[in-house]
N, C-alpha and C positions, 0 to 999 in steps of 0.2 A: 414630604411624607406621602402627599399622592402619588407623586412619579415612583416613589419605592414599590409604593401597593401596587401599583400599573406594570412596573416592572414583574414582580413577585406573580401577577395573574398570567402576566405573557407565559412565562415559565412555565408553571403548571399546564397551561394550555399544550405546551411543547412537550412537556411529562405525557399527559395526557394522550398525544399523536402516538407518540413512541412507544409508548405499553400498550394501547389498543386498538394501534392498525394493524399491530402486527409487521412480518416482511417485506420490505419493497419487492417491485419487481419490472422486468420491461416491457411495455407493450406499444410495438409499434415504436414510437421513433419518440419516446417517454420514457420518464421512468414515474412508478403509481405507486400508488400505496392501497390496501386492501379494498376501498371506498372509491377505487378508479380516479384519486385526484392525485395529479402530479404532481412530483415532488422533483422541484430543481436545485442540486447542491450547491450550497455557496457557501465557500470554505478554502481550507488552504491545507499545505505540507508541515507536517512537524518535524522538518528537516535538519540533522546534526544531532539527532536524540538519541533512537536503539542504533543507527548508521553512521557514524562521523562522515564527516567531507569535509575534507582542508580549506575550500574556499568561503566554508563556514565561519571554520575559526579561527579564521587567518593565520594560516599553519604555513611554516615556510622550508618543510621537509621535500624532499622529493617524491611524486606519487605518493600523496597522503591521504592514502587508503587507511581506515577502520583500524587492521592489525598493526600497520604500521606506525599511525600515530598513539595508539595503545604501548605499541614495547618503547615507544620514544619515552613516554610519562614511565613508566616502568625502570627507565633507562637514567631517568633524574630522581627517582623517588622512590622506588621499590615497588613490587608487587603489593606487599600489605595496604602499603598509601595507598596507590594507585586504585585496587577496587575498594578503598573508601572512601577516594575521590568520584570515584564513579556511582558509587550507592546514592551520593549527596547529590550530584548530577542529574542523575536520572529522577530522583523523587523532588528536585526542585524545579524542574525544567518546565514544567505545564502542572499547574496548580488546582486548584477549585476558582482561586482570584482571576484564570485567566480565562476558563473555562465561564463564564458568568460573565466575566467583558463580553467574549464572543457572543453569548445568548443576546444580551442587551442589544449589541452589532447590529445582530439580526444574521450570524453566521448560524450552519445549521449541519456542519461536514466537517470532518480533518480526514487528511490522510495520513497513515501512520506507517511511513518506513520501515519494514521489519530486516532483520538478519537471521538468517537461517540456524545459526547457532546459537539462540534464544531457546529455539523450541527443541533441534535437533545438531546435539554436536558432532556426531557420527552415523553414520550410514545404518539404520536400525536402531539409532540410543535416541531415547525421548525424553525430555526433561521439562520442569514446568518453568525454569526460569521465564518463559515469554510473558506466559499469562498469569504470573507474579505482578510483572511490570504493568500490564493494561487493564487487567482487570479493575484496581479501584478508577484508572480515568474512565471504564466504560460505566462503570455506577455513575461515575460524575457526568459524565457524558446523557447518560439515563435521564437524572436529574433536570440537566437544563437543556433538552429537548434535541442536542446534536448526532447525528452519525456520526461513527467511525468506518473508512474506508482503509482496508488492511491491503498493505501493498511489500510483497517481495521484492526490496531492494537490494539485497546483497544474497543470489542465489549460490546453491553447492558447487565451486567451480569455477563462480562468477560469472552474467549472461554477459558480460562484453571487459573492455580492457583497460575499463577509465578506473580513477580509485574508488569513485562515490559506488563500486559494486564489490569492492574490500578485492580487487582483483590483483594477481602477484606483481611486483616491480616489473615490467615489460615482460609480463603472462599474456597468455592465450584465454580465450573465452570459452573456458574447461567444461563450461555446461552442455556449450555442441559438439564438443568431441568424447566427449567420455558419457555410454549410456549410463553408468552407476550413477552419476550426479542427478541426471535427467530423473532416476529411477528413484534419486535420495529427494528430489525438489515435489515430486508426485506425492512420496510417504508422507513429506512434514506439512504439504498441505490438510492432505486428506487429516493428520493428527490437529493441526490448528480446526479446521471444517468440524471434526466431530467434538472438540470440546467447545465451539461457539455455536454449533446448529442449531438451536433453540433461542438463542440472543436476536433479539428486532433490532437492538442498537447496532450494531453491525450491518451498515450499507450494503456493503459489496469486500468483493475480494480483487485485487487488483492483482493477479499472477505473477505477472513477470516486470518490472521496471526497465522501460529503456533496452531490452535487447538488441546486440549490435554485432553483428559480423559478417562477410561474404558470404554468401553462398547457403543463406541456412533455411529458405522459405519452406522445405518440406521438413523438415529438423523440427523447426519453430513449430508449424500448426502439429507434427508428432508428440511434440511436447505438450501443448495446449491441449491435446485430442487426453491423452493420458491423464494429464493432472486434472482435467475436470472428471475424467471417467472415476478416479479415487477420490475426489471432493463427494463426487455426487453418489459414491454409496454408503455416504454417511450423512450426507445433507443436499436435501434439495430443497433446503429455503432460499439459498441467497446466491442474489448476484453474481455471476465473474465476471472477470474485464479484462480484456486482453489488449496489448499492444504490440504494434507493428515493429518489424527489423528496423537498423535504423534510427536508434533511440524513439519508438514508436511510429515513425514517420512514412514506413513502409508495407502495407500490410499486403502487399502481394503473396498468395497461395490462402489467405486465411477466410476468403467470403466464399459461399456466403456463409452467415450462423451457423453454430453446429454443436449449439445448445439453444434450449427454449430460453434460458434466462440470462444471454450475457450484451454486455456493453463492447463497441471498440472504442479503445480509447488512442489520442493522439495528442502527442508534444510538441507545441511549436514556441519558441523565443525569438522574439521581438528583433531582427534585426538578423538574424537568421541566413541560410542561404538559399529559403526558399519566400517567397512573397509570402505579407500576410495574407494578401485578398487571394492571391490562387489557394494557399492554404484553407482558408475557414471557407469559400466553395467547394473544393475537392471534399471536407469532409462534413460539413456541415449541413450542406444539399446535396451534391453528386451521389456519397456515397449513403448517406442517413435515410436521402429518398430511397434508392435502391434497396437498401437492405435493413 
């Protein structure tokens, strides 16, 4: 009974931060909260939820991208099933029950995966499907003291050519060659931006996921340059985060800042082809000091 109560005080304390600090922000080689005290995320990916990836769910389609293991269930079950397999999915997948483990943890972040056509299934058509699905976990979220960090994973066009970005069977990474996508991934932000601009639970924005192709270092920061210029004429609360060519790993053409409020972010896995130790110097000191 006491560890309940204890629990139950932690909580409110995290309720608490979250409604009356108000928006993080960066300063310096931090991120704060309104009271100048740092706020360090520790947290993970809610990965396979609005984005399928095959190595999720152990899918043994070829390139099992989003769309394609969507018409696969389609293809054994029908359209009807299928999105009331997916209703039940998505409202079961992350609960209040998990959401309240994590609190306990002492987790305090998710990142949440998004798909472009949640919010925007065509190039000027806006729809609320997204913020149907997030909305009640950002109450919950409210609740038990965690940020959400909203991350563009499957961009218009797709930012590179693997499935986990729903990109077409041996497709092109249609986001750097075609300005309409560039120009549809600017709108559906700036639309996510201005119905969450007022939201504290909302960490950050995480732009772009893993962008990857030759040749794109002025392409990429054109795009970065853009999508914040439409974020930020309807919000200049919160964060953005950008990452490098690369699957984040290259930020070449993108320093220094070029907003007061953003983070660079960087992916590195364990075993990789680049060293851990040169990695977490390169961006940990080299570049954190610098800039």
């Amino acid at each position: 009974m006491i560890y309940k109560f204890l629990s139950i005080l932690a909580i409110l304390q995290c309720l608490t931060v979250i409604n009356a600090e108000g928006f993080l922000k960066t300063q310096g080689r931090i991120v704060t909260d309104i009271n100048n005290e740092e706020v360090l995320f520790k947290g993970f990916g809610l990965g396979g939820w609005l984005v399928l990836e095959g190595y999720m769910w152990n899918c043994n389609i070829e390139h099992a991208s989003t769309t394609r293991m969507e018409n696969s269930i389609v293809d054994l079950i029908g359209e009807t099933k299928k999105e009331e397999f997916f209703n039940l999915y998505r409202q079961n997948y992350i609960t209040e029950k998990e959401i309240s483990f994590l609190s306990e943890k002492g987790f305090n972040a998710l990142r949440v995966p998004l798909h472009y056509r949640d919010f925007s299934p065509a190039f000027g058509e806006f729809i609320s499907k997204g913020f149907d699905i997030l909305d009640p976990i950002i109450e919950l979220c409210r609740q038990y003291g965690i940020y959400l960090i909203l991350d563009m994973h499957a961009a218009p066009g797709a930012q590179n050519n693997s499935d986990f970005s729903d990109s077409e069977l041996n497709g092109e990474a249609e986001l750097f060659t075609d300005i309409n996508n560039q120009l549809w991934l600017a709108s559906t932000w700036r639309y996510i931006a201005e119905y969450y601009s007022n939201e504290p639970v909302i960490g950050g924005y995480d732009l772009l996921n893993e962008p990857a192709r030759w040749g794109i270092a002025d392409i990429l920061r054109s795009i970065y340059e853009r999508t914040i210029d439409s974020i930020r004429t309807v919000d200049e609360n919160h964060i953005v985060i950008i990452e490098g060519n690369w699957y984040g790993n290259d930020h070449t053409g993108l320093f220094p800042p070029f907003d007061d409020n953003m983070i660079y972010s960087f992916h590195h896995y364990i075993g990789g082809s680049t060293d851990t130790t040169t990695m977490y110097r390169q961006y940990r000191t080299d570049i954190s000091v610098e800039y």
